[in-house]
NUPA-708408 format. One record per residue: residue in one letter; x negated, y negated, z negated of N, C-alpha, C in turn. Coordinates in steps of 0.2 Angstrom, whole numbers, plus 5000, padded with zeros to 4 digits. Layout:
! residues N
AXYZXYZXYZ ...
END
This chain:
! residues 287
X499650065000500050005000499649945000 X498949934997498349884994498349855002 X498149925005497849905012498149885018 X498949935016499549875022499649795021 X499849795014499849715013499049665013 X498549715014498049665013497749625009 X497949675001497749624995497149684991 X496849674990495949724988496349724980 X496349794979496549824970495649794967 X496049754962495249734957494849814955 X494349794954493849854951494349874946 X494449824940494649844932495449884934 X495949854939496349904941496149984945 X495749964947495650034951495550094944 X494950074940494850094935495450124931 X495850074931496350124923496750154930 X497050154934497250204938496750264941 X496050254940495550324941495750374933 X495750324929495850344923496450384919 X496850374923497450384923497750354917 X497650264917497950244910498450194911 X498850224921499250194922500050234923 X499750274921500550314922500550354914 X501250384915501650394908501550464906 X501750534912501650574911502250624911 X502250664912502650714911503250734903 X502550734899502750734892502950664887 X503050624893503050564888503750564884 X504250584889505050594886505050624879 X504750664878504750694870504150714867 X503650654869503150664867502850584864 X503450544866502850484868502550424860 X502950474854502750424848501850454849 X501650504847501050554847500750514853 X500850514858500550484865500450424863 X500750374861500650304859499950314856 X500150334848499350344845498650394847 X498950404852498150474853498050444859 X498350444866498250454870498550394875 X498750324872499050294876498950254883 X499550234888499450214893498950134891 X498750094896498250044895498949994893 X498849954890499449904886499949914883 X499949994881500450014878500849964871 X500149914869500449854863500549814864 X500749804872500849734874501749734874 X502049684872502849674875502949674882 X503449694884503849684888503449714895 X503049744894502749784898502749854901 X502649884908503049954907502549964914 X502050024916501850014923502450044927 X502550034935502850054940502450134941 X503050174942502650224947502650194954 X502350274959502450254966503050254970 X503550264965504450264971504550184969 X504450184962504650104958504350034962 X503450034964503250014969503250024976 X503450084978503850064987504550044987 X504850054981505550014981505349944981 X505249904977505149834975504849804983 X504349844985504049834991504449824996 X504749894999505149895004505949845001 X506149814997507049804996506549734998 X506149704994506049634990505449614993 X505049634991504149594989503949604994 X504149585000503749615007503549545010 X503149495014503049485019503549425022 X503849485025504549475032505149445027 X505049465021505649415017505449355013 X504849355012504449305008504149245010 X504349225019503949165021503149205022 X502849265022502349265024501949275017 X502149275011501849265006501749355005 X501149375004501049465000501049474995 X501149534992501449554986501249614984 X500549654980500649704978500849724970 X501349754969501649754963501549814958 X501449824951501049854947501349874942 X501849814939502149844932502849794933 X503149794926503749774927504049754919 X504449714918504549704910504949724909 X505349714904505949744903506649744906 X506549654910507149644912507249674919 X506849704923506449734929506149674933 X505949604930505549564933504749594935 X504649584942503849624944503149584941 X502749624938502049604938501749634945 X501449574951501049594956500549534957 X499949554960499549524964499849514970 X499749434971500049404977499649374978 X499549344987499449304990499749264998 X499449214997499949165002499749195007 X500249195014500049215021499449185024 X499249135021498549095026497949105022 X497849165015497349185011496949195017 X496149205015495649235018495749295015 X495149335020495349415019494549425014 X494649455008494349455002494449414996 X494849384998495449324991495449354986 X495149334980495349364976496049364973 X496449424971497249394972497549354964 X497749324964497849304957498449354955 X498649364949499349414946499949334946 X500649364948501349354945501649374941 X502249334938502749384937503249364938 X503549404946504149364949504649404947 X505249354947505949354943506249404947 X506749454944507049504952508049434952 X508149394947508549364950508649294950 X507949274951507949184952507349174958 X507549114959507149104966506549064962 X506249054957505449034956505149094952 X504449094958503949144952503349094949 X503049144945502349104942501749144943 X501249104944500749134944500349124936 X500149184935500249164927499149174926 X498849194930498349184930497849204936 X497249204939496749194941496449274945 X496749294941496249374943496549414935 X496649474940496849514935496449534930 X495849544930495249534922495749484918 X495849434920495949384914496749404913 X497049404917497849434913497749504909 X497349554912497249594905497049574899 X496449524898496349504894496849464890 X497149434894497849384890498449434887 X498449494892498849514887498749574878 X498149564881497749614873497649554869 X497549504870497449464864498149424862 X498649444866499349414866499549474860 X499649524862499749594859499349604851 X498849554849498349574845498749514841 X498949464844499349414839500149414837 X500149454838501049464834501049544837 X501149594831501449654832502049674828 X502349604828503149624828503449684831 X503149674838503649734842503649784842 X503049814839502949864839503149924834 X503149864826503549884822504249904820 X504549894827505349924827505349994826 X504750044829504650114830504050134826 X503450094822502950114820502750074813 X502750094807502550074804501850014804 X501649974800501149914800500649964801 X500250014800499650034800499650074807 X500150104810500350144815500150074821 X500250014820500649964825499849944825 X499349944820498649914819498249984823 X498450034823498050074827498050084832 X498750064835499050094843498650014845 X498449984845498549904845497749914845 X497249934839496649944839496449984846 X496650044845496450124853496750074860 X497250024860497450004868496949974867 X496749924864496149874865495449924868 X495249964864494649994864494550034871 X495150074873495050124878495350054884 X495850014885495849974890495049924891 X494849884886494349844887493749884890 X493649964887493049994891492850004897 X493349974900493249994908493149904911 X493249854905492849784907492149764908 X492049704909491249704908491449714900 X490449724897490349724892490349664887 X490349594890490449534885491249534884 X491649544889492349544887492549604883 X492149644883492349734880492249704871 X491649674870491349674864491749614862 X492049564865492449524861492949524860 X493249564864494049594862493949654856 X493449704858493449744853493149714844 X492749654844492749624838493549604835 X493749574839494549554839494949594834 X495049664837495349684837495249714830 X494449744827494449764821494249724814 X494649644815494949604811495749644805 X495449614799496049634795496549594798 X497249634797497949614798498149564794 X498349524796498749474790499349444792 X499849414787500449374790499949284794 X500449284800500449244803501149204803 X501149144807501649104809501749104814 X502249104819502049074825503149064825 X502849024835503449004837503649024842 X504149054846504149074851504249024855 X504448944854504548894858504548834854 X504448774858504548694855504848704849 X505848714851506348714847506348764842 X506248834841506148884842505948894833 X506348924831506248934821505648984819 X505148944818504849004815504649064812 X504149094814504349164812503549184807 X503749234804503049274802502849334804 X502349344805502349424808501649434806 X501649504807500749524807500349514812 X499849494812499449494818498549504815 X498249534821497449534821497249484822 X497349414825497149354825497749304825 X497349254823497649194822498149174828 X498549124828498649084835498149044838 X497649004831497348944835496849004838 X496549054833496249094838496449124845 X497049144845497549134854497349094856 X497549034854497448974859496648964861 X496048974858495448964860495349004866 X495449084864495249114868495649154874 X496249104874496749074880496249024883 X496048974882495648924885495148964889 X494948994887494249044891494449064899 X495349074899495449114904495749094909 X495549104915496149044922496849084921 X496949024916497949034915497848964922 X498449014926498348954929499148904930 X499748954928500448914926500648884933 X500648924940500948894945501448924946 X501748874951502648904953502548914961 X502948954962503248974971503648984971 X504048984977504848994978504749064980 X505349104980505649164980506249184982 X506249234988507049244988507149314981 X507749324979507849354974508049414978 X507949474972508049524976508949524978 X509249524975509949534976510049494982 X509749454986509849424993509549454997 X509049514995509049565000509049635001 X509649635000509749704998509949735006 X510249705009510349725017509449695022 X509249665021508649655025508249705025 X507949695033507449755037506849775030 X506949835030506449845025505549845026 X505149845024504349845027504149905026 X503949935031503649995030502949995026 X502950045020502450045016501950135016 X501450135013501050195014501450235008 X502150255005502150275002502850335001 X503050384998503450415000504050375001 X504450425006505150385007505750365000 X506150335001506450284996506950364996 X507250374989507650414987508250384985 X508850414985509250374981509350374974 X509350334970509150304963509750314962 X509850374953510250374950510550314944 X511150334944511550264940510950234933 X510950214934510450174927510950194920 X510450204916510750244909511350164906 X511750184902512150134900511550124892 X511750074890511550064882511550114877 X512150124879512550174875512050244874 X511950274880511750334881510850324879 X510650274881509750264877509850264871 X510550244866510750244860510550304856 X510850334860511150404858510350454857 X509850434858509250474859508350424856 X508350444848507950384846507350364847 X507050414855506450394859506650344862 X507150324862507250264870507550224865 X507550214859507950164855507650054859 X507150064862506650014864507049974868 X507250044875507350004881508250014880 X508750064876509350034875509449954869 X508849944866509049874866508849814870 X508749834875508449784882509249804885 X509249884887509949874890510449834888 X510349834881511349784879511149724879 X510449684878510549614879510649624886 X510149654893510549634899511149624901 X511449694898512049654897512749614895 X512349604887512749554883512649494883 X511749484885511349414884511549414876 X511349454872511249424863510449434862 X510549404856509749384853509549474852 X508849454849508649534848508749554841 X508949524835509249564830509949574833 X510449554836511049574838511149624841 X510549634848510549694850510149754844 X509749734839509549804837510049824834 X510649784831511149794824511649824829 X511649824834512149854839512049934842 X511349954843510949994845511150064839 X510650004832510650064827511450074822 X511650044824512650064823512850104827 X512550134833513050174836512650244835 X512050234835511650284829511050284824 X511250284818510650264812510250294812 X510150364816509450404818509050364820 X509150304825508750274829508350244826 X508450214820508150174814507350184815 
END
């Protein structure tokens, strides 16, 4: 797919997909608390993160992220969050050939995306040191010591396939004692305390280190191309896609407790203690 669109896969990505610390696994469905801590995928303790497989990435490619729909703009796409908005490396149709490609995260239902930084090195790094300053999230499933280990091993085994000045300062990073922190999730936005491995202000410093570069581009959204010519890509043919689980039924089963409460804000739009108090009412097992 790299080579049809003409965008060069960074070293550091080639690497965690040689390493296979891009996909989930066969066992992950009832395996994946043990897999978190032993064995996890690269970002496993970052939010809102989740890699694409190979049908996930020739779908988004062939429906959406192509070219022929985008004004000429390329698109190789990697991971996805929870809303199923894409992380890809993109570039403008008049790139030279050897561009470094900077990473997005474009929207699947709004017409602006962002270029969130420079080169995939520094989006890995932004998100382990994002991940290493509030591990709220990961505390819904894993105790503070479990949430300090999955969060130490993603650091360790991800950054080892970086250069060695970024390896060594992330890995310092990381085996910092835990403490309450403050942060905000916005301007307005009420303060919260969580644990985290570092400070904010140390976020913000070694945020400063990296080309965040916070650009915008227009996008057609995917729901406006659901009928357009598709682009052929190197990769198997598109199957058709069963119904998407209801809330209810991720409910129902306390490995998935994560992504049925993604499902019921999608579809309720409520905050994130509304969806957990929703989630773990319809099963206290999920707790």
């Amino acid at each position: 797919m790299a080579t049809q669109v003409g965008i060069e896969v960074p070293a550091l990505l080639r690497a965690l997909v040689a390493a296979g610390a891009t996909v989930y696994g066969p066992d992950w469905p009832g395996q994946w608390r043990t897999l978190c801590l032993t064995q996890p995928p690269a970002f496993i303790s970052c939010e809102e993160f989740e890699w694409m497989d190979a049908q996930e990435r020739a779908d988004a490619a062939q429906e959406w992220l192509h070219a022929a729909a985008q004004g000429g703009r390329r698109f190789l796409p990697f991971a996805q969050n929870g809303a199923g908005d894409a992380y890809c490396l993109t570039l403008g149709a008049n790139a030279l050939p050897h561009t470094v490609a900077p990473v997005a995260l474009v929207p699947h239902d709004d017409d602006e995306a962002m270029v969130l930084h420079a080169s995939f090195d520094d989006f890995a790094a932004a998100m382990l040191l994002q991940s290493m300053a509030d591990l709220s999230h990961q505390m819904d499933e894993f105790s503070l010591e479990e949430a300090v280990a999955q969060t130490r091993l993603d650091v360790a085994r991800t950054s080892a396939l970086m250069p060695a000045d970024s390896a060594e300062r992330l890995q310092a990073m990381a085996g910092q004692v835990p403490q309450q922190q403050s942060v905000q999730d916005g301007p307005r936005a009420r303060p919260r305390d969580v644990w985290a491995l570092i400070s904010q202000k140390q976020l913000a410093q070694e945020l400063e280190r990296l080309s965040t570069a916070q650009l915008r581009f227009s996008v057609v959204p995917r729901w406006e191309l659901r009928s357009a010519p598709a682009q052929e890509v190197n990769a198997p043919a598109a199957v058709q896609s069963p119904a998407a689980p209801t809330w209810q039924s991720l409910a129902a089963d306390p490995a998935t407790r994560r992504q049925a409460i993604r499902a019921y804000q999608a579809e309720f739009g409520g905050d994130l203690p509304t969806a957990k108090a929703a989630v773990d009412a319809l099963n206290p097992l999920s707790r």
